[in-house]
CHARMM internal coordinates of N, CA and C (Angstrom, degrees):
IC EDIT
DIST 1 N 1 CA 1.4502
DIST 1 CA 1 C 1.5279
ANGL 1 N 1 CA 1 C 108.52
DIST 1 C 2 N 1.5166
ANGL 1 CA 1 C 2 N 111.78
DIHE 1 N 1 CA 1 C 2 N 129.10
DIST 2 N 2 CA 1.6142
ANGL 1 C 2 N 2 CA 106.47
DIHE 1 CA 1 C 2 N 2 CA 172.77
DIST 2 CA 2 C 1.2181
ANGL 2 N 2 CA 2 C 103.71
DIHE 1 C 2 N 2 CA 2 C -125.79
DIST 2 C 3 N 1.4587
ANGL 2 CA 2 C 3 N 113.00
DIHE 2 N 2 CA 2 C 3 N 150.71
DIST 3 N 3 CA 1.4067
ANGL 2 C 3 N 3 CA 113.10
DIHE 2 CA 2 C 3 N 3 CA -163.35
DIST 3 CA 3 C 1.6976
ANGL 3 N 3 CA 3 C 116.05
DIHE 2 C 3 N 3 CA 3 C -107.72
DIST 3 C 4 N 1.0086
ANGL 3 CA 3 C 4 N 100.07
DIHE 3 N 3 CA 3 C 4 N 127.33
DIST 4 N 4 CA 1.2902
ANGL 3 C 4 N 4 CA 109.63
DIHE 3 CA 3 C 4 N 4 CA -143.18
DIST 4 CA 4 C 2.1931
ANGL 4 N 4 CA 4 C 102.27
DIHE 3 C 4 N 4 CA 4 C -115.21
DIST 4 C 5 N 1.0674
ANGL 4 CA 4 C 5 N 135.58
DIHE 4 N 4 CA 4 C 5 N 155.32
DIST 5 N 5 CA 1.8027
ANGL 4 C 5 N 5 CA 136.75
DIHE 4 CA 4 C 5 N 5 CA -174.02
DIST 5 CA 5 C 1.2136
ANGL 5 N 5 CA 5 C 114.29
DIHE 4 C 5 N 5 CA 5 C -104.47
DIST 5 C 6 N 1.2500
ANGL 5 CA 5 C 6 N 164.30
DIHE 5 N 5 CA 5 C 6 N 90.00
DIST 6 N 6 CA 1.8097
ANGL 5 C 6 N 6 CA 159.80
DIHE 5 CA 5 C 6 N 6 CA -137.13
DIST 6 CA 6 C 1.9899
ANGL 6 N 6 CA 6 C 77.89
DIHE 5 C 6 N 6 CA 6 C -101.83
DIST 6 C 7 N 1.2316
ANGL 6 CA 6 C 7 N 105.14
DIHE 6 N 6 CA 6 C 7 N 142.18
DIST 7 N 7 CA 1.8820
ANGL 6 C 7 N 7 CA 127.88
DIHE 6 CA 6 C 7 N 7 CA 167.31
DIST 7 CA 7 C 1.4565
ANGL 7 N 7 CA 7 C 96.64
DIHE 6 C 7 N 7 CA 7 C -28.40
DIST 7 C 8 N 1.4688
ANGL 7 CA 7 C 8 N 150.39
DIHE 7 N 7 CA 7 C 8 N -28.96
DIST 8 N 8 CA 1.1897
ANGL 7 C 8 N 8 CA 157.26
DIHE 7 CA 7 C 8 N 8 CA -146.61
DIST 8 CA 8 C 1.1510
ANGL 8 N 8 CA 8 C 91.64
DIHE 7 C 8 N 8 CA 8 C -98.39
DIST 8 C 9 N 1.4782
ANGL 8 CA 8 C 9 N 130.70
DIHE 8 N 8 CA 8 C 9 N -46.07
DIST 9 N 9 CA 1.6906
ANGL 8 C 9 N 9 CA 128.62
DIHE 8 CA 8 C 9 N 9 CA -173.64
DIST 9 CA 9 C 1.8128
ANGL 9 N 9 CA 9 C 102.86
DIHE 8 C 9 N 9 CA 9 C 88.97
DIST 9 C 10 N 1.7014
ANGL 9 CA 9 C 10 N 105.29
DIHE 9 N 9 CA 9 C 10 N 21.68
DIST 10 N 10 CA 1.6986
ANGL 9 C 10 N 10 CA 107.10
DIHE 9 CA 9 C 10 N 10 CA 150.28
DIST 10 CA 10 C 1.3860
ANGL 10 N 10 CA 10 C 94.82
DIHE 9 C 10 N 10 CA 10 C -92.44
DIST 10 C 11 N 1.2512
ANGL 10 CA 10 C 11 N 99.86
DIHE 10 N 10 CA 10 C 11 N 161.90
DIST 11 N 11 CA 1.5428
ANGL 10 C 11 N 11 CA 125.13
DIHE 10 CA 10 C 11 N 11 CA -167.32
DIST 11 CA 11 C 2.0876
ANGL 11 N 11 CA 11 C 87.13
DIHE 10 C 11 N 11 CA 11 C -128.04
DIST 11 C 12 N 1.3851
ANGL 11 CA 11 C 12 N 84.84
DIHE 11 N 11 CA 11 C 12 N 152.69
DIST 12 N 12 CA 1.5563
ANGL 11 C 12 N 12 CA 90.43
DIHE 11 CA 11 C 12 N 12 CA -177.27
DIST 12 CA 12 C 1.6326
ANGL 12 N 12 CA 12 C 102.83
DIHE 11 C 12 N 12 CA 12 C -171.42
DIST 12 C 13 N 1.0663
ANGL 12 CA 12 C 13 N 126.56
DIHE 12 N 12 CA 12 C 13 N 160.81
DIST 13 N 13 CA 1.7516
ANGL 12 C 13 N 13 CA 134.49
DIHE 12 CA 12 C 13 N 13 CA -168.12
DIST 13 CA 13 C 1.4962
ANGL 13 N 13 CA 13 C 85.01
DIHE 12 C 13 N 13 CA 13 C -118.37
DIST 13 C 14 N 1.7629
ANGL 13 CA 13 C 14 N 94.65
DIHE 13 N 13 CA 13 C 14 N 139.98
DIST 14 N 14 CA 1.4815
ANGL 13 C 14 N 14 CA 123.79
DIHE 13 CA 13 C 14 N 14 CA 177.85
DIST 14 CA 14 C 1.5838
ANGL 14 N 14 CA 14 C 103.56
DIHE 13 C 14 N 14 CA 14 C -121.50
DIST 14 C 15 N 1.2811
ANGL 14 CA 14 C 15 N 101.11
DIHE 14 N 14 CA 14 C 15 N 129.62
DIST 15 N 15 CA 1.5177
ANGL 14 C 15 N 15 CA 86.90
DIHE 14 CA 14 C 15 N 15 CA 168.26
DIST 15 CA 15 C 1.8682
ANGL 15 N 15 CA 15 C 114.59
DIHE 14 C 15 N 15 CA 15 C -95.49
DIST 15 C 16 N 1.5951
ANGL 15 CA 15 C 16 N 82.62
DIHE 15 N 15 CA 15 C 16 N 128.85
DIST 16 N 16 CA 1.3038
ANGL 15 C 16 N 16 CA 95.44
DIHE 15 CA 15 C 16 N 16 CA -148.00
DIST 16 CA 16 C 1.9623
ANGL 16 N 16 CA 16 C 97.93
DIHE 15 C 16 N 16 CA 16 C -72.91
DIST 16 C 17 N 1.3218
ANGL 16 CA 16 C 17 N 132.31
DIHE 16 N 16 CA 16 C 17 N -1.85
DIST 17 N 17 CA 1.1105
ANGL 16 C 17 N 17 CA 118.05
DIHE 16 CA 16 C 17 N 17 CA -159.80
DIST 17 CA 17 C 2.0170
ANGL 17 N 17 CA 17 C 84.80
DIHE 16 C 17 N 17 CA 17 C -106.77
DIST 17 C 18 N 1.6149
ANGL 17 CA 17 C 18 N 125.07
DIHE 17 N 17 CA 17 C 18 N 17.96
DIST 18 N 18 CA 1.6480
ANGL 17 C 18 N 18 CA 120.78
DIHE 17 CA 17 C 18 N 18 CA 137.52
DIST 18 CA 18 C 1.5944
ANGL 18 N 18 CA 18 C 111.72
DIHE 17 C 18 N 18 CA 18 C -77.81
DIST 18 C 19 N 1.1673
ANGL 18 CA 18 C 19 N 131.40
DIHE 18 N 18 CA 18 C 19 N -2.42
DIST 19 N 19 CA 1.3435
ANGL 18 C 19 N 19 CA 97.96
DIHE 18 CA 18 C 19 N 19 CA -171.41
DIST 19 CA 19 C 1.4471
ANGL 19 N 19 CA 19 C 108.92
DIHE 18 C 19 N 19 CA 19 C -99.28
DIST 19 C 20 N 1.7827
ANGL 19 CA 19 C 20 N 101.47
DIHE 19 N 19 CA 19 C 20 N 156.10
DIST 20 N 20 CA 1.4451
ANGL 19 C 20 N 20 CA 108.92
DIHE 19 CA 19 C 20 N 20 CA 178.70
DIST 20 CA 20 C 1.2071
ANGL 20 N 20 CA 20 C 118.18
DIHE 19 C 20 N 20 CA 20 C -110.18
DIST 20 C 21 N 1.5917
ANGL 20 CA 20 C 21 N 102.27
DIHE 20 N 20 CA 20 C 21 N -25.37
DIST 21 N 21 CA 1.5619
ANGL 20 C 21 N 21 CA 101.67
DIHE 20 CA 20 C 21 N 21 CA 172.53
DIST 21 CA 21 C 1.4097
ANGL 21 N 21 CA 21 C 120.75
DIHE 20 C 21 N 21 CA 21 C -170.31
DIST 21 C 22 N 1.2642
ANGL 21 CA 21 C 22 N 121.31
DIHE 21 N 21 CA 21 C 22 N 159.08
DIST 22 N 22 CA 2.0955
ANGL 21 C 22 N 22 CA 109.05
DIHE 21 CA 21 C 22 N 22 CA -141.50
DIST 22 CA 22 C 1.9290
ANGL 22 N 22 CA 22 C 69.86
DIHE 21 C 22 N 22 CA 22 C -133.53
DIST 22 C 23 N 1.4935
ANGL 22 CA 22 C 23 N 103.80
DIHE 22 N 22 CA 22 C 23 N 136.60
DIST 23 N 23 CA 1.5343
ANGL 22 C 23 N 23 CA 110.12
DIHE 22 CA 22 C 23 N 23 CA 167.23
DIST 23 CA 23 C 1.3351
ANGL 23 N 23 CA 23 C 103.12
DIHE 22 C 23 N 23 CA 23 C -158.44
DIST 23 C 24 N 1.7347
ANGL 23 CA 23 C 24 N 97.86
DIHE 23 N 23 CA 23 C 24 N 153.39
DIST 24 N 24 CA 1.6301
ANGL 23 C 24 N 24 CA 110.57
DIHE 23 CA 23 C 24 N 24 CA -171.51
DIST 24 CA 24 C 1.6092
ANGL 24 N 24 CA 24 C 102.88
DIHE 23 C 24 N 24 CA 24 C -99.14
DIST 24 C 25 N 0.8859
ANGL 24 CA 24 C 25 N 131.41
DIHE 24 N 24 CA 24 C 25 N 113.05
DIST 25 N 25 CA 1.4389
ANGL 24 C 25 N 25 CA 125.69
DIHE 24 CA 24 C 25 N 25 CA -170.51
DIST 25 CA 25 C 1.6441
ANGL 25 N 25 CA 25 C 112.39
DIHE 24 C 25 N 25 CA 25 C -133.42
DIST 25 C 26 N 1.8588
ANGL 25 CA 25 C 26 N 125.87
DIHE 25 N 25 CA 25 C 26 N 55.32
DIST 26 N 26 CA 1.3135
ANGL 25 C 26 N 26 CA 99.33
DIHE 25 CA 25 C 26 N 26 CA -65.56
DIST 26 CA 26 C 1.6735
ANGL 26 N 26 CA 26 C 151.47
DIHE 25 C 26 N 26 CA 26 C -41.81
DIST 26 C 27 N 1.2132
ANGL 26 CA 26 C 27 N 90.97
DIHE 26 N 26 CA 26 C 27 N -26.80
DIST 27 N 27 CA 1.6186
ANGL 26 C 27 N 27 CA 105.77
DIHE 26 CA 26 C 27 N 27 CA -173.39
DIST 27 CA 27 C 1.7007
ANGL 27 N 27 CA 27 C 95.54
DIHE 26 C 27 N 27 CA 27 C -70.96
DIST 27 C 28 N 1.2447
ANGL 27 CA 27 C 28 N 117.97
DIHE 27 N 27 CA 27 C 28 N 116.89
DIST 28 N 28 CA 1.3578
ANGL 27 C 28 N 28 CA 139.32
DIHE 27 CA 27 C 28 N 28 CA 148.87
DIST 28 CA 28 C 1.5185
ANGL 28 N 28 CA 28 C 118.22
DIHE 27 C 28 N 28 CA 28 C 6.29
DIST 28 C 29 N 0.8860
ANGL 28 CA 28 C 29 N 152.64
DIHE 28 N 28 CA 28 C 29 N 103.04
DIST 29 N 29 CA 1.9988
ANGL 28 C 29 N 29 CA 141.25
DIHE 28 CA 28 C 29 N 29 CA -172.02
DIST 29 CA 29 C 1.6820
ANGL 29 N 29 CA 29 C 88.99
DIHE 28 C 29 N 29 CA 29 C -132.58
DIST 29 C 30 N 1.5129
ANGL 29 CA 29 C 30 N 97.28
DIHE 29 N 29 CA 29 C 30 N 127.45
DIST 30 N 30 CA 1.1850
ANGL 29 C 30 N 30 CA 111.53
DIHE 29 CA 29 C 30 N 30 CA 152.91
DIST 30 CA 30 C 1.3409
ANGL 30 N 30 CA 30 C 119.00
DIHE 29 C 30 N 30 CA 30 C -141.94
DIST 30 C 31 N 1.8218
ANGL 30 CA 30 C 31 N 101.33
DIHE 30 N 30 CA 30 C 31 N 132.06
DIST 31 N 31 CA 0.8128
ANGL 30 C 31 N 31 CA 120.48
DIHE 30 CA 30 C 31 N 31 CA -163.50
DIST 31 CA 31 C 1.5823
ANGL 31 N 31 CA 31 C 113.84
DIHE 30 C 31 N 31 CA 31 C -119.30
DIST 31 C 32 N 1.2620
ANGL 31 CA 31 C 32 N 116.17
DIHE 31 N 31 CA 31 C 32 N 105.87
DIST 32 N 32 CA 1.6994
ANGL 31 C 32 N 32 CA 134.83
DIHE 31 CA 31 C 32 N 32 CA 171.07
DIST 32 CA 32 C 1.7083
ANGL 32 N 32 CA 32 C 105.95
DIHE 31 C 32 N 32 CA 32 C -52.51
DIST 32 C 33 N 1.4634
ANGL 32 CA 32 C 33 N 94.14
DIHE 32 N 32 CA 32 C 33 N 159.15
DIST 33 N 33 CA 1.3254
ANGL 32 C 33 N 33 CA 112.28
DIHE 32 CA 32 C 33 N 33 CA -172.02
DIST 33 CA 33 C 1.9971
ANGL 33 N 33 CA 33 C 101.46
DIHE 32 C 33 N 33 CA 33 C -66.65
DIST 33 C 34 N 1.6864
ANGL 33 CA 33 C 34 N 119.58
DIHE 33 N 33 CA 33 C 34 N -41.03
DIST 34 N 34 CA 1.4209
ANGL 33 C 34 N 34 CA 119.20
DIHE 33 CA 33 C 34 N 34 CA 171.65
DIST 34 CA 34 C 1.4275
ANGL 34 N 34 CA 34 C 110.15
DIHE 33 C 34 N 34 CA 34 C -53.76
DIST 34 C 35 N 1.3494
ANGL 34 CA 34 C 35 N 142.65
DIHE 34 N 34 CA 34 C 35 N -13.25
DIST 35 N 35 CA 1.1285
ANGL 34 C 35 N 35 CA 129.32
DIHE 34 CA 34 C 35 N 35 CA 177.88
DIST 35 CA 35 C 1.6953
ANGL 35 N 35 CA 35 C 108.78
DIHE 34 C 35 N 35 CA 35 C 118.87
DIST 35 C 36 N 1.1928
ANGL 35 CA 35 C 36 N 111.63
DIHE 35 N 35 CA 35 C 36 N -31.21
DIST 36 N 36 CA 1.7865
ANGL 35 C 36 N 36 CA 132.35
DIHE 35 CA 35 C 36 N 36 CA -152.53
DIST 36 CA 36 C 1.5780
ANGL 36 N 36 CA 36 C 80.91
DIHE 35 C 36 N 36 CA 36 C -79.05
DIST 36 C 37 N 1.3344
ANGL 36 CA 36 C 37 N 109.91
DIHE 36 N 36 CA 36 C 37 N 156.20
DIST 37 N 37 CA 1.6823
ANGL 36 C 37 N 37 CA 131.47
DIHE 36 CA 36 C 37 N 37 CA -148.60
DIST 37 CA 37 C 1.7110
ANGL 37 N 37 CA 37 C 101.89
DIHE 36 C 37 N 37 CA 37 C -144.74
DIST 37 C 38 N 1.4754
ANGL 37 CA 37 C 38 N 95.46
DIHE 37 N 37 CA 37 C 38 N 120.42
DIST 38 N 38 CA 1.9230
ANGL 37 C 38 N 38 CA 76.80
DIHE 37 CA 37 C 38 N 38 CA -177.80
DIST 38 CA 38 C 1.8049
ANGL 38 N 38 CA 38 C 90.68
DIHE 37 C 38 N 38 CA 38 C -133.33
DIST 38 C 39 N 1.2701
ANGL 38 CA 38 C 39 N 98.56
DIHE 38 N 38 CA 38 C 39 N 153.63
DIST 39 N 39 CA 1.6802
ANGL 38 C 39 N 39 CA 104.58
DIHE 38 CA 38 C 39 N 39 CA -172.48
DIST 39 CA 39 C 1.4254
ANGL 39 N 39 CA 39 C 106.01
DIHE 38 C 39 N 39 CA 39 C -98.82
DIST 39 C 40 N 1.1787
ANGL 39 CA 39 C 40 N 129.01
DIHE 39 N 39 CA 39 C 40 N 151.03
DIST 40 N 40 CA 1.7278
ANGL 39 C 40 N 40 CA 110.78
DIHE 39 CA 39 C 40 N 40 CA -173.22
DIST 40 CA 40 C 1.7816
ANGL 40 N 40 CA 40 C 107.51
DIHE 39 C 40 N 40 CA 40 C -160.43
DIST 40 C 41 N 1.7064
ANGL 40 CA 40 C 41 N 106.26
DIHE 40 N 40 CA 40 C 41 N 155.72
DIST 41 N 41 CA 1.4311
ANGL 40 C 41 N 41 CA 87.28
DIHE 40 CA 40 C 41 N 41 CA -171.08
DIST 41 CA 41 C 1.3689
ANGL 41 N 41 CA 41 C 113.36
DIHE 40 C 41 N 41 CA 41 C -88.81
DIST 41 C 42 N 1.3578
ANGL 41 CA 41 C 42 N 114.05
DIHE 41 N 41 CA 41 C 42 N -6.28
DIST 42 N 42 CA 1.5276
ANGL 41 C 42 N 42 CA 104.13
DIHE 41 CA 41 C 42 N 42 CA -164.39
DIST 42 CA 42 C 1.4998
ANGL 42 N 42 CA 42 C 103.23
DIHE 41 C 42 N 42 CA 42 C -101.59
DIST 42 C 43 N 1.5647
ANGL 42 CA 42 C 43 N 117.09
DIHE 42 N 42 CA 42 C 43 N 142.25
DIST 43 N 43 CA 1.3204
ANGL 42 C 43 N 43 CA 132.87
DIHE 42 CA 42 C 43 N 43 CA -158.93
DIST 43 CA 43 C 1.3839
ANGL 43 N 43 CA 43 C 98.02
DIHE 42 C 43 N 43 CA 43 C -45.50
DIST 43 C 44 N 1.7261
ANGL 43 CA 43 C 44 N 101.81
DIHE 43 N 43 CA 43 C 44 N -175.03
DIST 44 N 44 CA 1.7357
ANGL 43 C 44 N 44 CA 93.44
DIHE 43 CA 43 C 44 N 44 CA 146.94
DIST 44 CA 44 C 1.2575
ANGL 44 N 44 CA 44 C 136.72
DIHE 43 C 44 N 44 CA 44 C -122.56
DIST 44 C 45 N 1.2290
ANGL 44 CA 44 C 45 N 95.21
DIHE 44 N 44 CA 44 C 45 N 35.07
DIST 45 N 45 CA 1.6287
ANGL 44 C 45 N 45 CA 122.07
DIHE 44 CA 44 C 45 N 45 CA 148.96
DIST 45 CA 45 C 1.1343
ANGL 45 N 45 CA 45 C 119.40
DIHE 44 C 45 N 45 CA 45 C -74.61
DIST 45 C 46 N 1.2408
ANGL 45 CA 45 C 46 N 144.45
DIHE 45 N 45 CA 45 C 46 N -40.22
DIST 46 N 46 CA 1.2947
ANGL 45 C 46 N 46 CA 148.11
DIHE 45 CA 45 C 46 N 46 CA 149.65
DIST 46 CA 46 C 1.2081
ANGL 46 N 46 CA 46 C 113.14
DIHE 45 C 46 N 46 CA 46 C -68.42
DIST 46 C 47 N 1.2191
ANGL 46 CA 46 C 47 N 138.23
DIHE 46 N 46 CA 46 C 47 N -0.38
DIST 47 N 47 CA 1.3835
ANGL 46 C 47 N 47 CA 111.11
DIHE 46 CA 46 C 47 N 47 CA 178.25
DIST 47 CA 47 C 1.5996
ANGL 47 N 47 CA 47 C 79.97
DIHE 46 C 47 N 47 CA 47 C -104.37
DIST 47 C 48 N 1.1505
ANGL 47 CA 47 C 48 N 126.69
DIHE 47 N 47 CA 47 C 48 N -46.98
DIST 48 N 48 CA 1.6447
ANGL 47 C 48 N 48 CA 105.62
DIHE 47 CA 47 C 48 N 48 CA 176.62
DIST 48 CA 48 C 1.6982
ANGL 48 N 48 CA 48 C 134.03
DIHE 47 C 48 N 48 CA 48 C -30.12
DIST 48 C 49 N 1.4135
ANGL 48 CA 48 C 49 N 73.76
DIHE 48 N 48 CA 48 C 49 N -48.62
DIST 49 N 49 CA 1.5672
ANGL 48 C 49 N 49 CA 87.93
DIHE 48 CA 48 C 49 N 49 CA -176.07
DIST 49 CA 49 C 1.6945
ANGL 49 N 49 CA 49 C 108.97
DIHE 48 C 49 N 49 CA 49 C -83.51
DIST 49 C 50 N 0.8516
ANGL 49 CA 49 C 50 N 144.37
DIHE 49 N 49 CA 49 C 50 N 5.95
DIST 50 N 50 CA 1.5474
ANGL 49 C 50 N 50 CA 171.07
DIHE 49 CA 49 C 50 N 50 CA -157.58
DIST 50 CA 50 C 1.5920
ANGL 50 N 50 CA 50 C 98.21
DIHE 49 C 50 N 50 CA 50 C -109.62
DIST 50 C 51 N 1.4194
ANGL 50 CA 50 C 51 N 103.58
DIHE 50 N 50 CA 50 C 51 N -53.32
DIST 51 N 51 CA 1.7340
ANGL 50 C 51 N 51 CA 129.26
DIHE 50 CA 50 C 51 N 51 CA -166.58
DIST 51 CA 51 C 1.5878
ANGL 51 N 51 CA 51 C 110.59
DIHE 50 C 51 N 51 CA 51 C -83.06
DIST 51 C 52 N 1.2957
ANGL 51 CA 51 C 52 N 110.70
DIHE 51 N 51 CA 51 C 52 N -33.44
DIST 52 N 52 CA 1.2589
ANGL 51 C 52 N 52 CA 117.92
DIHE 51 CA 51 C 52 N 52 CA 165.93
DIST 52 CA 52 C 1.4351
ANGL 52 N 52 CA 52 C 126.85
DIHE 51 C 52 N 52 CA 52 C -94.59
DIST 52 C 53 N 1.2153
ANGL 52 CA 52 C 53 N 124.48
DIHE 52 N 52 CA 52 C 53 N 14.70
DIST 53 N 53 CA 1.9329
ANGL 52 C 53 N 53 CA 133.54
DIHE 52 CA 52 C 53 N 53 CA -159.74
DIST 53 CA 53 C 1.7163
ANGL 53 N 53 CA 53 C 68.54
DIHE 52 C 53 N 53 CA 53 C -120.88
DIST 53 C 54 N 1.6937
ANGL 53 CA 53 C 54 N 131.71
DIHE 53 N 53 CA 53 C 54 N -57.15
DIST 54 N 54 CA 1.6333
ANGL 53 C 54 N 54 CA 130.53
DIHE 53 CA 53 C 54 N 54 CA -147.41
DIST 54 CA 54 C 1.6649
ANGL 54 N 54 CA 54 C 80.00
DIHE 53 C 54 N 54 CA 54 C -56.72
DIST 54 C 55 N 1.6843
ANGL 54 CA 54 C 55 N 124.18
DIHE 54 N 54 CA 54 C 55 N -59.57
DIST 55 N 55 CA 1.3721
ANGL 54 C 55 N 55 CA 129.52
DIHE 54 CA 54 C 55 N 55 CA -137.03
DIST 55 CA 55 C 1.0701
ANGL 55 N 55 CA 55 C 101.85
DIHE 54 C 55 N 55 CA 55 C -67.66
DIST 55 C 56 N 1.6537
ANGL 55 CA 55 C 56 N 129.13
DIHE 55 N 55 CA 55 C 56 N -30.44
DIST 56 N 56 CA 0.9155
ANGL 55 C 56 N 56 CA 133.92
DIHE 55 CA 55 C 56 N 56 CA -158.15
DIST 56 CA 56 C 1.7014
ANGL 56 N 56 CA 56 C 108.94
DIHE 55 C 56 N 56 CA 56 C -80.23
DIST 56 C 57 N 1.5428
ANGL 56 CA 56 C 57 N 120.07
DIHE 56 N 56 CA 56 C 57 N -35.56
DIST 57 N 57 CA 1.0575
ANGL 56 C 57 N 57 CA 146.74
DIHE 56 CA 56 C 57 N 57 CA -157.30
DIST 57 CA 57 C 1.6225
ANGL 57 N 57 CA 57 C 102.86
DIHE 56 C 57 N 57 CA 57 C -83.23
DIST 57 C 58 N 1.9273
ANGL 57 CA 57 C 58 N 102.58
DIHE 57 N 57 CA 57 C 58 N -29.09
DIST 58 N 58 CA 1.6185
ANGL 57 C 58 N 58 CA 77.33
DIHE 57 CA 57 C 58 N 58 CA -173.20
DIST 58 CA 58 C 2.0428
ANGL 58 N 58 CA 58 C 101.83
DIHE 57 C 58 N 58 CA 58 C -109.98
DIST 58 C 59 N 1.5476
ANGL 58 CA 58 C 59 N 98.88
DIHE 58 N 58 CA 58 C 59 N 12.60
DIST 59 N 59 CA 1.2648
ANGL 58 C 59 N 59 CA 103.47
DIHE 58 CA 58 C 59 N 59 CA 156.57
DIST 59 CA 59 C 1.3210
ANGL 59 N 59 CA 59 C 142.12
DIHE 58 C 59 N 59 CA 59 C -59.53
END
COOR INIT
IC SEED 1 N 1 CA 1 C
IC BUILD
């Protein structure tokens, strides 16, 4: 799970092993393998790196 900020400035954990694909359009879209679409503030450079600190952690 990486924890991730929705435009609202709630914060909430994604589990990061739904996503299919992180895009800057500008505002951030991530989009899970179910289809469901979440808007977010942090780039996706950080959510990479967010995604890779989780992988690393449960290695």
């Amino acid at each position: 799970m990486i924890k991730l900020t929705k435009l609202n400035k709630k914060e909430f954990y994604l589990n990061c092993e739904l996503i299919e694909t992180v895009e800057a359009t500008p505002d951030t879209v991530i989009t899970l393998r179910n289809g469901k679409l979440y808007i977010v503030a942090e780039s996706p450079d950080e959510i990479v790196e967010s995604v890779l600190k989780y992988k690393k952690g449960i290695l």
